[in-house]
C-alpha positions as a printed Julia matrix, in Angstrom:
196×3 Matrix{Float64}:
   0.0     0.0     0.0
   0.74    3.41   -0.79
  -0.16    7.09    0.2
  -3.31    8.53   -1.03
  -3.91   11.49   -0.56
  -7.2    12.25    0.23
 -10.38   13.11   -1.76
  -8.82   12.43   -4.9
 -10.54   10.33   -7.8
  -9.81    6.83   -8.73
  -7.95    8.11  -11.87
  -6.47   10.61  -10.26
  -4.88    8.39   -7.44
  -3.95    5.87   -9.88
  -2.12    9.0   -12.4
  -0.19    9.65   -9.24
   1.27    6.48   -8.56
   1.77    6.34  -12.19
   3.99    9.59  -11.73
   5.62    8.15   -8.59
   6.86    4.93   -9.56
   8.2     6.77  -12.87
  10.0     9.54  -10.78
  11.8     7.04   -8.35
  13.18    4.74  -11.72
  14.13    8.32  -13.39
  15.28   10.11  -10.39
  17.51    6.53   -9.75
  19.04    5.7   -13.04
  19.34    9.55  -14.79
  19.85   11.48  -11.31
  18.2    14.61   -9.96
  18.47   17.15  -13.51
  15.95   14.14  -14.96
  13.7    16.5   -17.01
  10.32   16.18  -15.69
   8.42   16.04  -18.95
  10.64   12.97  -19.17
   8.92   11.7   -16.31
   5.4    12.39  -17.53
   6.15   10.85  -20.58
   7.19    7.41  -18.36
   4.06    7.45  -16.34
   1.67    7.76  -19.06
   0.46   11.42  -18.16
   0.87   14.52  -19.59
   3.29   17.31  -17.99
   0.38   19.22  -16.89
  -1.24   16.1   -14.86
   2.02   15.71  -13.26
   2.92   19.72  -12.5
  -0.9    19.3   -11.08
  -0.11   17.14   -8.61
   3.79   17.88   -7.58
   4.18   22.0    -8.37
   7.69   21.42   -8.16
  10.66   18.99   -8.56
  11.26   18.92   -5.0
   7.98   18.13   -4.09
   7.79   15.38   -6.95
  11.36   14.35   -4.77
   9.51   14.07   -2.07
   6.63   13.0    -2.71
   8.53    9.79   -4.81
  10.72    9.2    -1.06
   7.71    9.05    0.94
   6.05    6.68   -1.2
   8.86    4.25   -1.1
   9.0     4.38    2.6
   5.06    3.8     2.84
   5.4     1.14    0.56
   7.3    -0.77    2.73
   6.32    0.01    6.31
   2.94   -1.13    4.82
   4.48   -4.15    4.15
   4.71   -5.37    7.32
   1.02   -6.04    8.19
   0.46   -7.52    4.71
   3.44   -9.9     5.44
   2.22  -11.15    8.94
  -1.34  -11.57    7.33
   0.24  -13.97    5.1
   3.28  -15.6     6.93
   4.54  -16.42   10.34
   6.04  -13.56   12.52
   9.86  -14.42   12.21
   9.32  -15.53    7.89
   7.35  -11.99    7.71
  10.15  -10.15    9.35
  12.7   -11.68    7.42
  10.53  -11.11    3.89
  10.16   -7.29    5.59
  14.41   -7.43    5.79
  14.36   -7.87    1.79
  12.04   -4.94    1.03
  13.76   -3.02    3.23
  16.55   -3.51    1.7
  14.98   -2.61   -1.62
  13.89    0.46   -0.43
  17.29    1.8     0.35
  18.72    0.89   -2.99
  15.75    2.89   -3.92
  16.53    5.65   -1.92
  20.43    5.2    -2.62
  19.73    5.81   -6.26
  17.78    8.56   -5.63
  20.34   10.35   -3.05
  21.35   13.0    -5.4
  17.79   14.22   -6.04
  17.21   14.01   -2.08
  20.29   15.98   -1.33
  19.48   18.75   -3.78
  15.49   19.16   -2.68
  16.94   18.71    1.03
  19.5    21.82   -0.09
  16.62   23.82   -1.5
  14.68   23.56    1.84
  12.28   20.16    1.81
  12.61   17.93    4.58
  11.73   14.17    3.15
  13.15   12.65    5.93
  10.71   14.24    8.84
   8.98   10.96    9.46
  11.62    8.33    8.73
  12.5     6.99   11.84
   8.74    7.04   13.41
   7.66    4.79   10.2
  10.47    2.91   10.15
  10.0     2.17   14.11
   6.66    1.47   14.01
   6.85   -0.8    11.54
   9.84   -2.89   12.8
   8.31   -2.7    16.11
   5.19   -4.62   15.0
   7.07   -7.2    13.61
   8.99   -7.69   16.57
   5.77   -7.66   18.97
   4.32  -10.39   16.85
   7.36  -12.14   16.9
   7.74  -11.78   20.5
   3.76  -12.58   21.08
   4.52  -16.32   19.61
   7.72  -17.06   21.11
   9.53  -17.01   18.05
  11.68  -13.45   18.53
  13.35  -11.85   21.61
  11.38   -9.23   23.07
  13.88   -7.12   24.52
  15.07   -5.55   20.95
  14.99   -2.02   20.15
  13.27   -1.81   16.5
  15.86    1.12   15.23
  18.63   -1.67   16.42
  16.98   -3.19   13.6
  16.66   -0.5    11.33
  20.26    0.88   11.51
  21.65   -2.91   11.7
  19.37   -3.87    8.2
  21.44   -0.23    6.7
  24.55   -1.73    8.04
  24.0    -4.74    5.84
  22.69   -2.83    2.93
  25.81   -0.17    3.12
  28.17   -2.92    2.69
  26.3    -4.73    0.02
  25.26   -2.14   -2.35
  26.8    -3.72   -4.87
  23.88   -5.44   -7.11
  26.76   -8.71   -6.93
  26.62   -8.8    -3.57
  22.51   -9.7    -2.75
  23.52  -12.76   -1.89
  26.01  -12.06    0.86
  23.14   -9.44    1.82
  20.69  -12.51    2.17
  23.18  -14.12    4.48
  23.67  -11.17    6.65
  20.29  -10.84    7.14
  19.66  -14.16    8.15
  22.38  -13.9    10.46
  20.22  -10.89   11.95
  17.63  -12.86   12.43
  18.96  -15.71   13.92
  20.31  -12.79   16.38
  16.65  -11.64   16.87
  15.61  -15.42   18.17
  18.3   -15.49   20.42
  16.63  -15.99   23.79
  13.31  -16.76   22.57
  14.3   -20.64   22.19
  17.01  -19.53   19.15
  19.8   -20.86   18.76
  22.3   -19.86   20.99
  25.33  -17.81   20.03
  28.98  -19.01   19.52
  31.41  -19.39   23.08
């Protein structure tokens, strides 16, 4: 799930994700001078649909970071709807780290509408914590995950893992790092215990 914003029509909503999705690719693979019309032209809509909805390139930045970061703290109540607490936290670990290749190929375009005064970060670490934190309470609630665990220890240790494996070549080192994480998280909660 996504953020929609509110009282806008079906096509509308669905013109804005359009937009979204297109700016995060563009933004990613042609950095921040992408020209919007560009963009437009990607998500199917004309350059007045798009200047309609984000007045500016910074708020199209913005607007394209925010997304991403709803898209996967949503993720985590999908994911225990549909898996067990410690398989939906690890699943959670791979779109996180998604999102911060996301928002690594973006950083350019977030540094320069950061530098001209926006602030996409503001709710980061709330979302982020929530999220992680109700992944660890269900975790905890069946036994399967420690409950004495901080969920930004989480965060920052998951953009540990995805600092050092950046590289596209190294996903599956990341996927063992991660599981190494979570083996860390069951520690105590009838885990395995760690090395003498």
């Amino acid at each position: 799930m996504t953020t929609k914003p509110s009282g806008l029509r079906a096509d509308a909503r669905r013109n804005r994700e359009r937009i979204l999705e297109a700016a995060v690719r563009a933004f990613s693979e042609k950095g921040p001078d992408v020209a919007i019309d560009t963009i437009a032209k990607t998500a199917g809509v004309g350059s007045a649909t798009l200047y309609r909805h984000f007045p500016t390139r910074e708020a199209l930045v913005e607007a394209a970071y925010r997304n991403e970061l709803a898209r996967v703290c949503d993720s985590a109540a999908k994911l225990l709807a549909d898996h067990a607490p410690d398989r939906a936290i690890r699943l959670w670990m791979d779109n996180f780290i998604d999102y911060l290749a996301a928002k690594q190929g973006m950083a350019d375009a977030l540094r320069a509408a950061v530098a001209s005064g926006a602030d996409p970060f503001a709710e980061t670490l709330d979302k982020l914590g929530t999220a992680i934190g109700t992944l660890l309470r269900a975790g905890a609630d069946t036994g399967v995950l420690r409950t004495d665990i901080d969920p930004l220890d989480v965060g920052f240790s998951l953009a540990g893992v995805a600092l050092i494996t950046s590289a596209p070549d190294q996903r599956e080192r990341a996927g063992r790092l991660l599981d190494l994480l979570l083996d860390g998280l069951r520690y105590g909660a009838g885990g395995p215990a760690p090395c003498p």
